[in-house]
C-alpha positions in Angstrom: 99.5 214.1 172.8 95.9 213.9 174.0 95.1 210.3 172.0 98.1 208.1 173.9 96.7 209.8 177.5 93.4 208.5 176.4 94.1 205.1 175.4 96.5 204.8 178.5 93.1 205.4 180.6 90.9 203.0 178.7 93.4 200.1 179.2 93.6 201.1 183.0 89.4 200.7 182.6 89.8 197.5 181.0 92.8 196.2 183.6 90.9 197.1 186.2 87.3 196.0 185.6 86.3 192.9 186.8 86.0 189.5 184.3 82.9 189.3 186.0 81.9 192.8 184.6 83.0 192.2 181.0 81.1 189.1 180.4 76.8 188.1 180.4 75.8 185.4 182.9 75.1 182.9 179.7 78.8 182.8 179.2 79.5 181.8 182.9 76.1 179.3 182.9 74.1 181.0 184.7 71.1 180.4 182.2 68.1 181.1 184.6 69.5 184.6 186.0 66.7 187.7 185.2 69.7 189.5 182.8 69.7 185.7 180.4 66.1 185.6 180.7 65.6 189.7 179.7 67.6 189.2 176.4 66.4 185.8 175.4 63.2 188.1 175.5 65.1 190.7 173.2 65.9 188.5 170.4 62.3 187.1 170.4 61.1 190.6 170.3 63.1 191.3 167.3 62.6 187.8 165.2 58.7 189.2 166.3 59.5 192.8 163.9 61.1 191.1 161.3 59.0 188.2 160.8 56.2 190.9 161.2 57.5 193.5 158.3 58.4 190.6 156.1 55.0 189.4 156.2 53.6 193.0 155.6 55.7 193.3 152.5 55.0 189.6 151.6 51.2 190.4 152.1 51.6 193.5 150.3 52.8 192.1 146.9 50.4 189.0 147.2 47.9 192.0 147.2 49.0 193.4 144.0 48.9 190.8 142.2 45.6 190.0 143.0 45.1 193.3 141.8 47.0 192.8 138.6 44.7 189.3 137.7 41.6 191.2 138.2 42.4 193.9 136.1 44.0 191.6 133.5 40.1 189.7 133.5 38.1 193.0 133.5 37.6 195.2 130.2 38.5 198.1 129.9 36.6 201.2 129.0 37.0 201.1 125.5 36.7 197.1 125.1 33.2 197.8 127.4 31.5 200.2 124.8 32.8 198.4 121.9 30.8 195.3 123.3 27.7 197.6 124.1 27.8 199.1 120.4 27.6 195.2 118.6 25.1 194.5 120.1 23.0 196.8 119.7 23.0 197.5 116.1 21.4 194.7 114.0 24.0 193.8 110.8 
């Protein structure tokens, strides 16, 4: 009984408000108002974050690779003193 008494008073809400009140100023053409302006800012601020962790994980896997090429070019510990050892013996 209490979910038709509360969907009867949110379609009194809805008749009642303004269309003014449902709608942003872009959709009326207002472009220039401060409310247009503030979330043209918002979506730039966003595209900002995501083109800014995309870049970190981007950066971050450029990173290891670089990483993997130098290890790949370096000896390793065992390759190192198996080059010190032929050389120095005389066979």
């Amino acid at each position: 009984m209490n979910h038709p008494f509360r969907l009867l008073v949110l379609l009194f809400v809805f008749a009642g408000a303004p269309r003014v009140a449902l709608a942003c100023p872009v959709c009326f053409g207002n472009n220039d108002s401060p409310m247009a302006i503030a979330t043209n800012m918002g979506i730039f601020a966003m595209l900002v974050i995501v083109a800014g962790v995309l870049g970190g994980f981007a950066s971050f896997f450029i990173y290891l690779m670089r990483r993997a090429k130098l290890a790949a070019h370096e000896p390793g510990p065992a390759e190192a003193g198996r080059h010190q050892e032929s050389e120095g013996t005389a066979q």
